[in-house]
PDB file of N, H, CA, C and O in Angstrom:
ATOM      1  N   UNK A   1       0.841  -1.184   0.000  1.00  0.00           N
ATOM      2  CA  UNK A   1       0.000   0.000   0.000  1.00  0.00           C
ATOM      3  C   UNK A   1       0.885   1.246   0.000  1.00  0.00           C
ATOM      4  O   UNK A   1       1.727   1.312   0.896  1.00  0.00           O
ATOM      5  N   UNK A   2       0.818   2.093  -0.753  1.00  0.00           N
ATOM      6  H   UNK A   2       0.134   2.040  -1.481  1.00  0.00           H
ATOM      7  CA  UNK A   2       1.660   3.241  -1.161  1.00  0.00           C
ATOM      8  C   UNK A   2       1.164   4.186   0.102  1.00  0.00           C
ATOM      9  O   UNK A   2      -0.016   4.221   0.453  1.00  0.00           O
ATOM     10  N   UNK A   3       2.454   5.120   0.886  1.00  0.00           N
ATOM     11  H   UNK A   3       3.412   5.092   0.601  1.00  0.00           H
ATOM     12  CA  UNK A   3       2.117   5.968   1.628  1.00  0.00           C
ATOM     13  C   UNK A   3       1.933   7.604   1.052  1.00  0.00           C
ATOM     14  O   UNK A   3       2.741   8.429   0.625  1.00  0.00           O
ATOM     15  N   UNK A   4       0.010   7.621   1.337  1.00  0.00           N
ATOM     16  H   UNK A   4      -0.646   6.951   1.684  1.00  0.00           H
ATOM     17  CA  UNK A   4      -0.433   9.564   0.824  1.00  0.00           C
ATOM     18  C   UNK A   4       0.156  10.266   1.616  1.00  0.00           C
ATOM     19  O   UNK A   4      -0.702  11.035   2.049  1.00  0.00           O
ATOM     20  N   UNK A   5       1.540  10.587   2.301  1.00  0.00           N
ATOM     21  H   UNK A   5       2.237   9.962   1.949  1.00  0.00           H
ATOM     22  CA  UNK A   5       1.720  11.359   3.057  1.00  0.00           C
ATOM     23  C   UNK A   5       3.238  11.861   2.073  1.00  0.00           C
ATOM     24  O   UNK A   5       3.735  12.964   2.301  1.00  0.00           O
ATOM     25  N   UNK A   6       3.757  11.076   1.175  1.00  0.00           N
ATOM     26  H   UNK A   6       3.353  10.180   0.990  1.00  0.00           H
ATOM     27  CA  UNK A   6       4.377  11.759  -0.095  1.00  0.00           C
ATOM     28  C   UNK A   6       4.430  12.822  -0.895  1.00  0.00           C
ATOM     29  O   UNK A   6       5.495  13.427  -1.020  1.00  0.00           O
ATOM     30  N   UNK A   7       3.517  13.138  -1.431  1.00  0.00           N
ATOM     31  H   UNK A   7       2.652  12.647  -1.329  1.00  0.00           H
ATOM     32  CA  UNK A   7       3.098  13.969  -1.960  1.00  0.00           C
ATOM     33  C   UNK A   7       3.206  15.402  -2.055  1.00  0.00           C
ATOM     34  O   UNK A   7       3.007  15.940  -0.966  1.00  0.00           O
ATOM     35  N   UNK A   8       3.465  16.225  -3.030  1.00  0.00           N
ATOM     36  H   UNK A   8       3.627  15.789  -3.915  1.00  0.00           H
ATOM     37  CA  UNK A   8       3.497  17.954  -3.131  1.00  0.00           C
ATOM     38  C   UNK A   8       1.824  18.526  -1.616  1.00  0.00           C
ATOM     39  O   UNK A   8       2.039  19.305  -0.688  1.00  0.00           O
ATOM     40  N   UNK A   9       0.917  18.082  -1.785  1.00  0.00           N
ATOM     41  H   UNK A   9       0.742  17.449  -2.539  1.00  0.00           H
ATOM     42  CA  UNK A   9      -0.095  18.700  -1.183  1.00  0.00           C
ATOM     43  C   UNK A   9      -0.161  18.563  -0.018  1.00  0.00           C
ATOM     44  O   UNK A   9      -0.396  19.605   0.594  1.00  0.00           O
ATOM     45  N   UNK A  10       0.028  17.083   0.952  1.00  0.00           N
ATOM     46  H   UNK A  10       0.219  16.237   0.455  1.00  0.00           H
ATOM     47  CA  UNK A  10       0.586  16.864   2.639  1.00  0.00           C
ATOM     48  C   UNK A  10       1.532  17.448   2.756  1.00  0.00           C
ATOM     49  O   UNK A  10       1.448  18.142   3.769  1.00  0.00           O
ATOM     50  N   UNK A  11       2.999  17.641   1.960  1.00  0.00           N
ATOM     51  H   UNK A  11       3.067  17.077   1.136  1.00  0.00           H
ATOM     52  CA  UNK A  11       3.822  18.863   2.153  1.00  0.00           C
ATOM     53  C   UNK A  11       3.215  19.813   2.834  1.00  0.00           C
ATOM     54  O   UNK A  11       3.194  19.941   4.059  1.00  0.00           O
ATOM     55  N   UNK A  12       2.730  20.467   2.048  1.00  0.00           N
ATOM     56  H   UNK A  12       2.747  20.363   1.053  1.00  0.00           H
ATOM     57  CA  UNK A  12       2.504  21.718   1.666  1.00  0.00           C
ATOM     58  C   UNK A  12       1.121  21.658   3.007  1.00  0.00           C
ATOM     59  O   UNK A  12       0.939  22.740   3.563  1.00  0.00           O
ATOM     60  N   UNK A  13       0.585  20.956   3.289  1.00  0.00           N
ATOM     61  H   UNK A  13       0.733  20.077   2.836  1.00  0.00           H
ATOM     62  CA  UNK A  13      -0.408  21.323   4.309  1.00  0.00           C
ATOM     63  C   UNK A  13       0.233  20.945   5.823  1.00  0.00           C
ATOM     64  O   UNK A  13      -0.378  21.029   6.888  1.00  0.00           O
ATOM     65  N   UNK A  14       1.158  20.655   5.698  1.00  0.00           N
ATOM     66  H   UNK A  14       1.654  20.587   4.833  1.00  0.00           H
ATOM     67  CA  UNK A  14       2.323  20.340   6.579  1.00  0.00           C
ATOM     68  C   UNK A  14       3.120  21.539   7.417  1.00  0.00           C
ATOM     69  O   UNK A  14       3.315  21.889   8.581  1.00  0.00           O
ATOM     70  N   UNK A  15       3.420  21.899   6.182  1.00  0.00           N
ATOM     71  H   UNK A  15       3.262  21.615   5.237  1.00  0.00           H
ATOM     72  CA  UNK A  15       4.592  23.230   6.604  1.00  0.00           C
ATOM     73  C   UNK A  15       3.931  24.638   5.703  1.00  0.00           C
ATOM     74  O   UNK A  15       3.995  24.708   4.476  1.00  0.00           O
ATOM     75  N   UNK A  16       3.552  25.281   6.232  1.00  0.00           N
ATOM     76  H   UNK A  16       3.500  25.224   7.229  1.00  0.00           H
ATOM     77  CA  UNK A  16       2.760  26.336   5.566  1.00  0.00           C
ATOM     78  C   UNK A  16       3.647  27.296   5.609  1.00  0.00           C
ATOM     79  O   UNK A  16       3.728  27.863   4.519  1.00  0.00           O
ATOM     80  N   UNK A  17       4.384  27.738   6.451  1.00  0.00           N
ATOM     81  H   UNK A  17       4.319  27.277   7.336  1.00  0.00           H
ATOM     82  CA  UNK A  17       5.724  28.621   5.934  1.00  0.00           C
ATOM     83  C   UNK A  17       6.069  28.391   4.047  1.00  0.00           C
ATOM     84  O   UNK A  17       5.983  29.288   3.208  1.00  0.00           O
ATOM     85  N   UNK A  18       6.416  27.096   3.816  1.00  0.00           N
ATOM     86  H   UNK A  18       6.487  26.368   4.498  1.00  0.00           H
ATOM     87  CA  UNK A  18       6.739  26.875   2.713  1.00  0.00           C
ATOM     88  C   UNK A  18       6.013  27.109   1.484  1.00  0.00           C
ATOM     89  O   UNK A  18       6.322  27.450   0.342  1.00  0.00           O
ATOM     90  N   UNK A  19       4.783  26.768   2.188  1.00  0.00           N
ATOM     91  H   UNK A  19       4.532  26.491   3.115  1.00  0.00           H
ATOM     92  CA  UNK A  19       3.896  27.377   1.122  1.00  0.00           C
ATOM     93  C   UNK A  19       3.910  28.520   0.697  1.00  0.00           C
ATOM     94  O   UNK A  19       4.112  28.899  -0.457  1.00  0.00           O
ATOM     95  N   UNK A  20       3.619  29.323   1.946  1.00  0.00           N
ATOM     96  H   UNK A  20       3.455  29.014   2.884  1.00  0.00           H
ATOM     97  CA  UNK A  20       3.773  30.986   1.529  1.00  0.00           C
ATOM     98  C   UNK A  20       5.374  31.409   0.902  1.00  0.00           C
ATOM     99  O   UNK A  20       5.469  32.460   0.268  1.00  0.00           O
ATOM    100  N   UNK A  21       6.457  30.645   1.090  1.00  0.00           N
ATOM    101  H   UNK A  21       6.380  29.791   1.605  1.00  0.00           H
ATOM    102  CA  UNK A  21       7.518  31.047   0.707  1.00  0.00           C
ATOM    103  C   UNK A  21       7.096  30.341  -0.911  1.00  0.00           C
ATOM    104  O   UNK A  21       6.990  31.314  -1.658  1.00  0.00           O
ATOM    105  N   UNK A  22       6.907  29.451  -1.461  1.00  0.00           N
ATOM    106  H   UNK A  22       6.993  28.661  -0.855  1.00  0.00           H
ATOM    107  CA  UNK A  22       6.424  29.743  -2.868  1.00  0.00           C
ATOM    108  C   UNK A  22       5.602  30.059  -3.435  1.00  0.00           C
ATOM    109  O   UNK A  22       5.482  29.986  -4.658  1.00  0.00           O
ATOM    110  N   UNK A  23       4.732  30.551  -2.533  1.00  0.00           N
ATOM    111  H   UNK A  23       4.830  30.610  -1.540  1.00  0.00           H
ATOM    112  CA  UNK A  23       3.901  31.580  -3.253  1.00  0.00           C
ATOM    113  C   UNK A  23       4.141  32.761  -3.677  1.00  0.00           C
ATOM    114  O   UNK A  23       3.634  33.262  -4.680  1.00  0.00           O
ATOM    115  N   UNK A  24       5.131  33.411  -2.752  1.00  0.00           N
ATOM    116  H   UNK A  24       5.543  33.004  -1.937  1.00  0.00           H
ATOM    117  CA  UNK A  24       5.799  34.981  -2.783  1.00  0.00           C
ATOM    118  C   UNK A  24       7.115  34.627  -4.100  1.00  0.00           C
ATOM    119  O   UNK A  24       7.331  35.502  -4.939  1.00  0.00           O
ATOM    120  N   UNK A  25       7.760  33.539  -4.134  1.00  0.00           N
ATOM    121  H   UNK A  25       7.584  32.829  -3.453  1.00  0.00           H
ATOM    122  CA  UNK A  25       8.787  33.237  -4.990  1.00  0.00           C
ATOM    123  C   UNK A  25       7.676  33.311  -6.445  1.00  0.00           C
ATOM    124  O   UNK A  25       7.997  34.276  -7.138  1.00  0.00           O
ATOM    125  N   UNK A  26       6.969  32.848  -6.794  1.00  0.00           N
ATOM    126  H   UNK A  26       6.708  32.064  -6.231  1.00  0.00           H
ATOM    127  CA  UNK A  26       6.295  32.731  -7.495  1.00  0.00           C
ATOM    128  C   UNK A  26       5.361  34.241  -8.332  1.00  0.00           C
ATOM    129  O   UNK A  26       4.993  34.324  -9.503  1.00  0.00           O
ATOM    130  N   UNK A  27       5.214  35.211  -7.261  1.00  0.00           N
ATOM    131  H   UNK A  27       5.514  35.143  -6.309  1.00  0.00           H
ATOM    132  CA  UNK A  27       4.977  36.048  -7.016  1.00  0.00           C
ATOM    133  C   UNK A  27       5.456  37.108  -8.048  1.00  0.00           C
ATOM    134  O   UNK A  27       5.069  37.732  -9.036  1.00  0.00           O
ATOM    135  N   UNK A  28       6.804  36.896  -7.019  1.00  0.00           N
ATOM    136  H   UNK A  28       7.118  36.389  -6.216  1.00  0.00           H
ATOM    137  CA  UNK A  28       8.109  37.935  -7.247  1.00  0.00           C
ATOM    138  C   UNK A  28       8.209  37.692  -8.847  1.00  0.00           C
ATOM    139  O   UNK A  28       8.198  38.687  -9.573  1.00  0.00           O
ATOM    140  N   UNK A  29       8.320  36.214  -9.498  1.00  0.00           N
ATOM    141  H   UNK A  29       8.328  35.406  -8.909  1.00  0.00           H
ATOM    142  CA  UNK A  29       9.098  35.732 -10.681  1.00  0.00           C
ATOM    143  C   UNK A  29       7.954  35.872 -11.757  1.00  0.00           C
ATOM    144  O   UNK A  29       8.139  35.346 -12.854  1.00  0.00           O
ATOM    145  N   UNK A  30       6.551  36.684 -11.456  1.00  0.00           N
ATOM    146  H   UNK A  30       6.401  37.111 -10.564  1.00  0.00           H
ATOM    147  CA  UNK A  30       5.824  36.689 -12.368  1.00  0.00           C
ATOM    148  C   UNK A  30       6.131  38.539 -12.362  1.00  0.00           C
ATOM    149  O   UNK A  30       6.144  39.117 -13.448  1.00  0.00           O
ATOM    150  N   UNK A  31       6.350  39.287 -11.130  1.00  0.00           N
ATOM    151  H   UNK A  31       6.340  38.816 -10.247  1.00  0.00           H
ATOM    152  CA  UNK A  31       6.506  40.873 -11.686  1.00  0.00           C
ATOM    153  C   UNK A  31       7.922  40.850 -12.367  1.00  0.00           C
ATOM    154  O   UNK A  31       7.978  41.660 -13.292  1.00  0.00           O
ATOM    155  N   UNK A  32       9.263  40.031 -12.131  1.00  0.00           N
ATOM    156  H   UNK A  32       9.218  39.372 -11.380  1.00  0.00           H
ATOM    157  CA  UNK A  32      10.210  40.251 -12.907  1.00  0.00           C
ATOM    158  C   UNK A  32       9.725  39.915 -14.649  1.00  0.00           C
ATOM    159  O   UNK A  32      10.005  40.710 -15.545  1.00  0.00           O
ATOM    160  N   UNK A  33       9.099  38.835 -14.854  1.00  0.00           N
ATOM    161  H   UNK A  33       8.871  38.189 -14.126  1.00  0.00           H
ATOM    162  CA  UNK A  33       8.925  38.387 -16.073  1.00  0.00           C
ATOM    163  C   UNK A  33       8.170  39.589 -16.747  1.00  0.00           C
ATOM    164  O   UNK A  33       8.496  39.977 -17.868  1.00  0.00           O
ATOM    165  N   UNK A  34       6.948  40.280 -15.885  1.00  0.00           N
ATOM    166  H   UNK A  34       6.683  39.965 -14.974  1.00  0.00           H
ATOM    167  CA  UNK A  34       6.462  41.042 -16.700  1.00  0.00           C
ATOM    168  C   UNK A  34       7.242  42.642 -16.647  1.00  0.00           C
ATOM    169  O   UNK A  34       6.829  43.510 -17.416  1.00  0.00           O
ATOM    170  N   UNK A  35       8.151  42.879 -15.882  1.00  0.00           N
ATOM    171  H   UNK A  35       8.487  42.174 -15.257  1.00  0.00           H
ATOM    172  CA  UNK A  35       9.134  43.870 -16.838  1.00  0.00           C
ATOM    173  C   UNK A  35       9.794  43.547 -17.693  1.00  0.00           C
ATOM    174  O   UNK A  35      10.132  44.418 -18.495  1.00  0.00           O
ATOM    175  N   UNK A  36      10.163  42.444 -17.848  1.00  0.00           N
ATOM    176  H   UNK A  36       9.888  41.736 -17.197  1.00  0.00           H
ATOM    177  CA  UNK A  36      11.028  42.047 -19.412  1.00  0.00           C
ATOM    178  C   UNK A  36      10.131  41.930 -20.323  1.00  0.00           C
ATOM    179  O   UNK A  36      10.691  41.771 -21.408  1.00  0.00           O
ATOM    180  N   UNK A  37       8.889  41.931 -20.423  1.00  0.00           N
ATOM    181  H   UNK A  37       8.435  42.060 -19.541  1.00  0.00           H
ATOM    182  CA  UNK A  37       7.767  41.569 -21.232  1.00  0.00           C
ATOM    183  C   UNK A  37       8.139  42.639 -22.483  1.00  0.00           C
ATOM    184  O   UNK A  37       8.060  43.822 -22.152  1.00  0.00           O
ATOM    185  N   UNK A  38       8.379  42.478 -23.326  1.00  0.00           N
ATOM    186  H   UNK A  38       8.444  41.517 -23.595  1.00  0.00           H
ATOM    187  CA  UNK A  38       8.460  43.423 -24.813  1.00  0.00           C
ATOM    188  C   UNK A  38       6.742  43.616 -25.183  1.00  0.00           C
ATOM    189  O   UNK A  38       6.207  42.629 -25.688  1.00  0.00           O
ATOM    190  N   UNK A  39       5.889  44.833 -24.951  1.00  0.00           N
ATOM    191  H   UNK A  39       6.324  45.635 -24.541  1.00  0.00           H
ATOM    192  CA  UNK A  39       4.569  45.786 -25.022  1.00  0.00           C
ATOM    193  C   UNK A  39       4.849  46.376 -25.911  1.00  0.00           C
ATOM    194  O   UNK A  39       5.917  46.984 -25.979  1.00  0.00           O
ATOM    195  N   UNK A  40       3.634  46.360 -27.192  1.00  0.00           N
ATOM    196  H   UNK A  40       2.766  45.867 -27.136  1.00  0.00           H
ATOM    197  CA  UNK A  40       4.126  47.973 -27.775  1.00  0.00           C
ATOM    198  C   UNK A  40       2.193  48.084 -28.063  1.00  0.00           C
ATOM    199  O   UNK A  40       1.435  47.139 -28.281  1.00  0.00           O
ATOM    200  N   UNK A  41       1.903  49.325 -27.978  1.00  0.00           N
ATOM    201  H   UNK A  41       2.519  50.092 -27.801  1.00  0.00           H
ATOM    202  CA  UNK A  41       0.859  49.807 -28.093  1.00  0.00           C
ATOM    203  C   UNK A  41       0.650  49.592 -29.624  1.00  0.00           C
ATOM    204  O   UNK A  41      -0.386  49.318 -30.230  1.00  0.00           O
ATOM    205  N   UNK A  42       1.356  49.703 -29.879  1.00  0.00           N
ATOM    206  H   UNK A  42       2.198  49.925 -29.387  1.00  0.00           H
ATOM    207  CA  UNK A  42       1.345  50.205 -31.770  1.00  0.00           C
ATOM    208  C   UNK A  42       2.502  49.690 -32.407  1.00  0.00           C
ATOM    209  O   UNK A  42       3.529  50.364 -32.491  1.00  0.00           O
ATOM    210  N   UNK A  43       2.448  49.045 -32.662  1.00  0.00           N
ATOM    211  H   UNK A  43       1.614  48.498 -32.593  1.00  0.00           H
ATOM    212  CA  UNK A  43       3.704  48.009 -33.741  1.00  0.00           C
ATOM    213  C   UNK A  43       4.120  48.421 -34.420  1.00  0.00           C
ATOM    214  O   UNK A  43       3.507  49.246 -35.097  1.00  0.00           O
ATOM    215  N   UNK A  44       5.431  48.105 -34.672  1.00  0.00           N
ATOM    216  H   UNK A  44       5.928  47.434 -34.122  1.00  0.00           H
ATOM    217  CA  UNK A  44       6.490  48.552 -35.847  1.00  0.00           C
ATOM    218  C   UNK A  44       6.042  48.422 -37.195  1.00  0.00           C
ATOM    219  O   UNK A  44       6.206  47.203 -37.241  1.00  0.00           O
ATOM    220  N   UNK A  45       5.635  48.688 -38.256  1.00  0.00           N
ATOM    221  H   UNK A  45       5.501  49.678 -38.218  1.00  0.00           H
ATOM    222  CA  UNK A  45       4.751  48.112 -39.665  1.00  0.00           C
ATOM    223  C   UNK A  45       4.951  48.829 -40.957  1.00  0.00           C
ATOM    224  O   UNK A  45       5.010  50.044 -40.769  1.00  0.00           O
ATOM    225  N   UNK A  46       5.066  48.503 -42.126  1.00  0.00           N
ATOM    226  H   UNK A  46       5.018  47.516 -42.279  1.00  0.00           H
ATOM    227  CA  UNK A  46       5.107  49.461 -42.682  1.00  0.00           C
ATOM    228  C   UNK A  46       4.821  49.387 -44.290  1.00  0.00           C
ATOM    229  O   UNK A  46       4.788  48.240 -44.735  1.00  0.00           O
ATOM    230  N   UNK A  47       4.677  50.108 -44.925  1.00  0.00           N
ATOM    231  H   UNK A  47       4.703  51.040 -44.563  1.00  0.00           H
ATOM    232  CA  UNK A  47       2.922  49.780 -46.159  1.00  0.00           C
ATOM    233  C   UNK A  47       3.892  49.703 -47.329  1.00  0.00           C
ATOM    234  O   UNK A  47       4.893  50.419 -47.316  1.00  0.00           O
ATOM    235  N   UNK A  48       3.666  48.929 -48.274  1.00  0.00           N
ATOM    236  H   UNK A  48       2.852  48.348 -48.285  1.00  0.00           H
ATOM    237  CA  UNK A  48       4.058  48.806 -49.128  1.00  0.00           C
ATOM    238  C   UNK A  48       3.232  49.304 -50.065  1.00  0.00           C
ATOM    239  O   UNK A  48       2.102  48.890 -50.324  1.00  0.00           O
ATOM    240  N   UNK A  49       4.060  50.592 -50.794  1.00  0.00           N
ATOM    241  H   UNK A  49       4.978  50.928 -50.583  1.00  0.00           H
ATOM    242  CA  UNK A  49       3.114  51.483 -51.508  1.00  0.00           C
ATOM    243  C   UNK A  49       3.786  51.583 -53.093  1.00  0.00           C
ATOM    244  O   UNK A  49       4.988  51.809 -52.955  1.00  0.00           O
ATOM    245  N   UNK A  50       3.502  51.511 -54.218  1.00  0.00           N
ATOM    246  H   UNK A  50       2.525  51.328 -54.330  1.00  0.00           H
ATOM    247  CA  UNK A  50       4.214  51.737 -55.325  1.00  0.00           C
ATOM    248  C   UNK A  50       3.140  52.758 -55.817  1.00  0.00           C
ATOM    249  O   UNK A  50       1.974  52.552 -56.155  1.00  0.00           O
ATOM    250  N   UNK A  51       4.174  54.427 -55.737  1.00  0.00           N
ATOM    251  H   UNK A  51       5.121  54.594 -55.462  1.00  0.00           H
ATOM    252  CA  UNK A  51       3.500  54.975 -57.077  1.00  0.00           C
ATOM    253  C   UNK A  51       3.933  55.093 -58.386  1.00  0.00           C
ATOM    254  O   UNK A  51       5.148  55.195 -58.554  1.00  0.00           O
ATOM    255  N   UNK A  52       3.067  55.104 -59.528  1.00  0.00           N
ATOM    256  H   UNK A  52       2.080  55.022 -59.391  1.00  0.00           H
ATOM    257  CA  UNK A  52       3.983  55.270 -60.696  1.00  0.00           C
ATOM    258  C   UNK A  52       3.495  56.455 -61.186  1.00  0.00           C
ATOM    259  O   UNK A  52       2.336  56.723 -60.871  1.00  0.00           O
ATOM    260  N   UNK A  53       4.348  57.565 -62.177  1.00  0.00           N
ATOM    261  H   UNK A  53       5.290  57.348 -62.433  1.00  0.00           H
ATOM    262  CA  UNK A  53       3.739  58.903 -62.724  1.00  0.00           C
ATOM    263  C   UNK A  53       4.386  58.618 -64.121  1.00  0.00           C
ATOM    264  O   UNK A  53       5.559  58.787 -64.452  1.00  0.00           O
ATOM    265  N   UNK A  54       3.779  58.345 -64.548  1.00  0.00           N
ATOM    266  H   UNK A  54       2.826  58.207 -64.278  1.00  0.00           H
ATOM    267  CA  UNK A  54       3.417  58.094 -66.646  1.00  0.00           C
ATOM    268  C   UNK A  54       2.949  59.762 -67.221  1.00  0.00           C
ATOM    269  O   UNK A  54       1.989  60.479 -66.940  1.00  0.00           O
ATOM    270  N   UNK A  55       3.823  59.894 -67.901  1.00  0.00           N
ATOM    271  H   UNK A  55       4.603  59.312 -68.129  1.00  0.00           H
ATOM    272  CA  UNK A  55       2.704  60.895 -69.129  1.00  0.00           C
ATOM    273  C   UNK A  55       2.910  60.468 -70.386  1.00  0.00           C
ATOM    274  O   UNK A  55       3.878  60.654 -71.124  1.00  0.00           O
ATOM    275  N   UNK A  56       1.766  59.791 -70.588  1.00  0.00           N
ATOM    276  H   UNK A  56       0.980  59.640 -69.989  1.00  0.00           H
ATOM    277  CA  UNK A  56       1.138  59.235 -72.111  1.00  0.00           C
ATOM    278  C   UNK A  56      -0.101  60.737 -72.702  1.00  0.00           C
ATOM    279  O   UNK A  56      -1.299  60.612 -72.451  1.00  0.00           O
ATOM    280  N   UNK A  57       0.285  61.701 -73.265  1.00  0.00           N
ATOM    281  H   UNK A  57       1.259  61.803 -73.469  1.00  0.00           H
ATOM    282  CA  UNK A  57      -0.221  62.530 -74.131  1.00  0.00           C
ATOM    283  C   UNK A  57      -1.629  61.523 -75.050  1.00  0.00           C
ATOM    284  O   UNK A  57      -1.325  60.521 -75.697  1.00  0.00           O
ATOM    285  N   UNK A  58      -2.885  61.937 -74.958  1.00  0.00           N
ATOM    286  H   UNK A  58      -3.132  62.751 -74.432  1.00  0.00           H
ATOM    287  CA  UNK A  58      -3.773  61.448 -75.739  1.00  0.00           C
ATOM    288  C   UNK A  58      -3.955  60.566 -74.903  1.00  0.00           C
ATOM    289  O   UNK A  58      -5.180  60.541 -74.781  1.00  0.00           O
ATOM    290  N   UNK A  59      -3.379  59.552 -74.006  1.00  0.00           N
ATOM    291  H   UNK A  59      -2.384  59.572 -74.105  1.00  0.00           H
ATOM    292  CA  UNK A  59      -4.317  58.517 -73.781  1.00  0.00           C
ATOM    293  C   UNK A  59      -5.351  58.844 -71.987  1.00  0.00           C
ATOM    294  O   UNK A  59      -5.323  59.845 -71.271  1.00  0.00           O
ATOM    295  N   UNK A  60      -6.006  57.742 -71.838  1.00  0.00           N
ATOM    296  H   UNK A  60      -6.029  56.929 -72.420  1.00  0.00           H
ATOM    297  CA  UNK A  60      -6.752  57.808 -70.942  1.00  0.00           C
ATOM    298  C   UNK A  60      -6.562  56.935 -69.828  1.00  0.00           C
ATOM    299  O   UNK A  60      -6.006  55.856 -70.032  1.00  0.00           O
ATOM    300  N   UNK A  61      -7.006  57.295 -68.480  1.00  0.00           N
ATOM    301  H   UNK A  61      -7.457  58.172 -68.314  1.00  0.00           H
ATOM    302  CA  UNK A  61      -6.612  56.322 -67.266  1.00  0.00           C
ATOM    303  C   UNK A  61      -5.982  55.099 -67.477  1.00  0.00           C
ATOM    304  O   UNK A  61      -4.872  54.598 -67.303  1.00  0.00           O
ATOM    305  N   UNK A  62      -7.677  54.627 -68.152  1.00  0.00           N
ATOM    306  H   UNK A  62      -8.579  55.035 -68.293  1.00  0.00           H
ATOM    307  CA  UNK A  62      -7.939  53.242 -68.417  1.00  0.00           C
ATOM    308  C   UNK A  62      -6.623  52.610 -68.737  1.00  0.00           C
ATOM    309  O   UNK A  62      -5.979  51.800 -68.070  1.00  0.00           O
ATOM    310  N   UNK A  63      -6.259  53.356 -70.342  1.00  0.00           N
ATOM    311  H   UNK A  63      -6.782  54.014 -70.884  1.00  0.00           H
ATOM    312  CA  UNK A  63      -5.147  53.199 -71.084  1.00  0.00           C
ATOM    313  C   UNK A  63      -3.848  52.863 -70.469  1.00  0.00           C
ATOM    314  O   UNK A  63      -3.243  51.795 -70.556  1.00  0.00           O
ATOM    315  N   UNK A  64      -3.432  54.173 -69.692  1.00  0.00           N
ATOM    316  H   UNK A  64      -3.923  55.041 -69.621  1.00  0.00           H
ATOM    317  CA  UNK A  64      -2.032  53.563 -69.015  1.00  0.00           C
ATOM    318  C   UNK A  64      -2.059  52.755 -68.264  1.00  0.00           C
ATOM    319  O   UNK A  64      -1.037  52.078 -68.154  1.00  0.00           O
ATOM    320  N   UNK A  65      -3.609  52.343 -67.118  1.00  0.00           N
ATOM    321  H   UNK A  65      -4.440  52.893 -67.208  1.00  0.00           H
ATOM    322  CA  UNK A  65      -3.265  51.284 -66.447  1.00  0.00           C
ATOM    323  C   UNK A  65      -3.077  50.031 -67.014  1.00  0.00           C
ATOM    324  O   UNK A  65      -2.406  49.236 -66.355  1.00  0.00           O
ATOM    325  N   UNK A  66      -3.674  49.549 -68.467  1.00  0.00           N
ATOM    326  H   UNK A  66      -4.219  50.195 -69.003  1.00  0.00           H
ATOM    327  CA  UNK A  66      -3.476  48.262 -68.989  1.00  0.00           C
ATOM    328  C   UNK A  66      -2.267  48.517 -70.168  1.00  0.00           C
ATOM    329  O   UNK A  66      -1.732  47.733 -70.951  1.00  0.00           O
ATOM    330  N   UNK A  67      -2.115  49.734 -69.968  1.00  0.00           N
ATOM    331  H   UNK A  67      -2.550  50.371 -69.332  1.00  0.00           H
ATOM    332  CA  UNK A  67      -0.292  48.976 -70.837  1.00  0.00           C
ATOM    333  C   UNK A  67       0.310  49.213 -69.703  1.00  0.00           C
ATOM    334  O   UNK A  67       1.344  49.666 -70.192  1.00  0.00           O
ATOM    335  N   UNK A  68       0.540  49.285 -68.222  1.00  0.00           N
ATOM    336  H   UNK A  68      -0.301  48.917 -67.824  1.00  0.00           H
ATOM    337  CA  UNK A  68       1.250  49.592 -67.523  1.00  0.00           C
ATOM    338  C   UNK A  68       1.506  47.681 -66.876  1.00  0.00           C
ATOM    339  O   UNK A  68       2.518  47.003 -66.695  1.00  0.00           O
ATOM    340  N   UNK A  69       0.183  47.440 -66.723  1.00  0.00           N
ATOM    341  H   UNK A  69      -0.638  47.991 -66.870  1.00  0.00           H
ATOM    342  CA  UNK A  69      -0.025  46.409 -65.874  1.00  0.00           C
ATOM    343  C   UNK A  69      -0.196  45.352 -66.401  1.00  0.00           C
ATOM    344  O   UNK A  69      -0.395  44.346 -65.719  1.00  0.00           O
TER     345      UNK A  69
END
């Protein structure tokens, strides 16, 4: 018969100092993590835009966009 007095949880209901000491360790290691946390409100990004300026004399929009494209 295996002894339940093994276990992380009889520990821990055992010695309650310990508990609270990883709870505060635990604590502590979630405000360090979230200052290293890289946040940005608004992300780095940036548009990929092509203009082109044609002068075709006589022709029309239409025109330069389908000999252009």
């Amino acid at each position: 018969m295996a002894n339940h007095s093994d276990g992380w949880i009889p520990f821990f209901a055992r010695h309650k100092v310990a508990a609270n000491l990883l709870m505060i360790l635990m604590i502590m290691g979630g405000v360090f993590a979230l200052e290293k946390l890289n946040v940005q409100f608004f992300p780095n990004f940036s548009l990929d835009i092509v203009r082109v300026s044609v002068i075709w004399p006589g022709a029309s929009a239409e025109d330069v966009e389908t000999g252009l494209t």
